[in-house]
N, C-alpha and C positions, 0 to 999 in steps of 0.2 A: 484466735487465729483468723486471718486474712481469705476471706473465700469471696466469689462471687454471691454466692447463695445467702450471704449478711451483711454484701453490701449497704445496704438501707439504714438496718441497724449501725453500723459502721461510721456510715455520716454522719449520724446522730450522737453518736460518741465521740466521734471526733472534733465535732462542735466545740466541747467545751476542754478543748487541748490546745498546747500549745505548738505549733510549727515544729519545734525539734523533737516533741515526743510524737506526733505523730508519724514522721520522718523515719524516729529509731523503732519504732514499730514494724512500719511500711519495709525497712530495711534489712530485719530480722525476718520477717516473714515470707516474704518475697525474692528469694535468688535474681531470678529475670527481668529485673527492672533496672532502667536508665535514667536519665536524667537531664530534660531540657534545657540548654543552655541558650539563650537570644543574643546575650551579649549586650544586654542592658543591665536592668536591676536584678538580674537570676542570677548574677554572681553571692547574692546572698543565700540564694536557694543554693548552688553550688558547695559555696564552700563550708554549710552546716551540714549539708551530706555525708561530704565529704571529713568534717571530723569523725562523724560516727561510721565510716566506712571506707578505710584510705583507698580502695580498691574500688570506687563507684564507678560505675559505666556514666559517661556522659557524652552527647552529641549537642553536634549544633549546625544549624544550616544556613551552607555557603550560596546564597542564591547567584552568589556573581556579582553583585549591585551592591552591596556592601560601602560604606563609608571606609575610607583609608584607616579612621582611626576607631573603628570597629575591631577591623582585622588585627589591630594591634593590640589592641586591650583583652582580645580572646586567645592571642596566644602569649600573652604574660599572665592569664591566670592558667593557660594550659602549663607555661613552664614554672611558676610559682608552686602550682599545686600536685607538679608530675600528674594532671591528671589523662587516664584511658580515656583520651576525648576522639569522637568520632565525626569527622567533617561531612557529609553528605551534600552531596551535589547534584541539579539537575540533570533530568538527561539531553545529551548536545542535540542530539535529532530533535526534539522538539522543540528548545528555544532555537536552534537554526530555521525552524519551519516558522514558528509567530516570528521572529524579525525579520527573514527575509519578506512574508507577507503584508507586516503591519510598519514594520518600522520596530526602532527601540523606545518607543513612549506610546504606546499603542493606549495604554494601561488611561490615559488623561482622557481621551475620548470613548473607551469600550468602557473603561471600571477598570478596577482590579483584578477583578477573579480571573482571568483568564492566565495571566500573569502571574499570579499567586499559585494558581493550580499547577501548573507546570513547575516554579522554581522553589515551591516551599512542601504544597500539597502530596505530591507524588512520591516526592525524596522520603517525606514522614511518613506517608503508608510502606512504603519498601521497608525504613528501619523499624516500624512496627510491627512487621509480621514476624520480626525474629523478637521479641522478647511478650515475657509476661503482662507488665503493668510496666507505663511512665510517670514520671511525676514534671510538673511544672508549675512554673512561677505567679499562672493565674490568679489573679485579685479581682473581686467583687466589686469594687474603685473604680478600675480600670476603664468602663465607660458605658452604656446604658445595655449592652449584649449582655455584658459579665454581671449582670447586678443577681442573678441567682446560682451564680457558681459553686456547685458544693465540693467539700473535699475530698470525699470519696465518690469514685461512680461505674459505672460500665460506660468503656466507651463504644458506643456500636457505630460508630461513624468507620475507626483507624482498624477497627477487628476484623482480621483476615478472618475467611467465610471457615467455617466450622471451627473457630477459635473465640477463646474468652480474651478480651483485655481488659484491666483494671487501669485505671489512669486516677490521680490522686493529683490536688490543688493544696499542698498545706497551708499555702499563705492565703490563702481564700478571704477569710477573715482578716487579714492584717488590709491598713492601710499605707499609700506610700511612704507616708512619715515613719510607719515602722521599718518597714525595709531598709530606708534611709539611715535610720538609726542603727539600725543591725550593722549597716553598714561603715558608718562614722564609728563604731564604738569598738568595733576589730580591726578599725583602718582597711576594709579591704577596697581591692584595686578598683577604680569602676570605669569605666567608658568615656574618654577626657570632653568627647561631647557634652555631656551634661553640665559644664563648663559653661558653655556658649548656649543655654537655652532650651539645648532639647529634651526632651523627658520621654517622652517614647518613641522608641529608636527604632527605624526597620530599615528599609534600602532607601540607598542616598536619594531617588527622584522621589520617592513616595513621603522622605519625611521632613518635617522643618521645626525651627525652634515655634516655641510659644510664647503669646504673650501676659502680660499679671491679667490674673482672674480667668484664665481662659483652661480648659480642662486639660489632663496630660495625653488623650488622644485625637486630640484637635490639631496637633501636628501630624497627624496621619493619616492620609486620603484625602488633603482638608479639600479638594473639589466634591466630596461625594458628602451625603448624607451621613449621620452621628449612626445611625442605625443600621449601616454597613459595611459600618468601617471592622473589617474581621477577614482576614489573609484564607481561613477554610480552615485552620489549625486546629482553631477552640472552636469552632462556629455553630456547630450540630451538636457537640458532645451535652446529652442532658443523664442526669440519675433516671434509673428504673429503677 
């Protein structure tokens, strides 16, 4: 059984599992858990959920900035997969307060985080105080933050104060060419971006295609450092 108190041991076991069994675990054990959706490669995280649970809670966040063909690629797997998907939005008083003061590219000259905290940071603590545990798409691949991502963990970043959250990375371990494959080999729908170049996908000013040899998060932030390129989502979360 799923507790905070064997988290540790947890991880550990989970190591040497595959994506869907830990998945149909997490899934059985847990009631209150959801399911991040980015609208990139989590459509594989999605839709192996989702066979073991037609019923999965999943959200995804609308920062506003969004690529055209983002928005469309997340509601054809919303209507593909009937899935309980939950859009989360900033709050307007406070991007009306950063653009009327900075402008709308504030983000090129300040960083990100300001930016990030407001249209991604805030919406995820709100939808995380109402559930148990999330899970997401997180890979160790992903770029020099993520290189000790574990599967299981406590997150004490997103955990409302006198509450437990478990937060779970099943693909932790896989790399992109796994995903990929998962992907290619159930035909499922993906992000028609990745078409044209790009491989990690976030708001239209922040991201750009990539080129041969160059990492899949080097399209993002590329004015700032490899070592902080991270929106607040995943940024803090470490295992106790």
């Amino acid at each position: 059984m799923i507790s905070a108190k064997n988290i540790v041991e947890l991880n550990e076991q989970f190591q040497k599992m595959e994506p869907k069994d830990i998945l149909r675990q997490v899934l059985a054990d847990i009631p209150g858990v959801t399911v991040s959706f980015s609208g990139a490669e989590d459509v594989a995280l999605v839709v192996m959920a989702w066979k073991l649970k037609k019923d999965i809670k999943v959200f995804t966040l609308d920062t506003g900035r969004l690529h055209a063909e983002t928005y469309r690629f997340i509601d054809k797997v919303r209507r593909d997969y009937q899935l309980d998907l939950d859009f989360l939005y900033p709050d307007a008083t406070a991007i009306q307060k950063l653009t009327s003061s900075k402008g709308l590219f504030s983000f090129y000259e300040d960083g990100h985080e300001e930016c990030c905290a407001i249209r991604k940071t805030e919406p995820l603590r709100r939808q995380l105080a109402t559930v148990d545990a999330w899970i997401s798409g997180q890979r160790k691949d992903q770029s020099p933050t993520r290189s000790d991502v574990p599967i299981a963990q406590l997150d004490t970043t997103f955990a409302a104060p006198g509450k437990t959250l478990l937060k779970f990375n099943p693909f932790a371990n896989w790399r992109s060419k796994d995903v990929w494959d998962y992907i290619r080999m159930f035909d499922l729908p993906y992000n028609s971006l990745h078409d044209q170049g790009f491989v990690s996908i976030g708001c239209e000013p922040c991201t750009k295609p990539i080129g041969p040899n160059q990492h899949e998060r080097e399209g993002r932030w590329w004015w700032e450092e490899a070592t902080a390129k991270e929106c607040g989502l995943h940024k803090i979360n470490i295992i106790e």
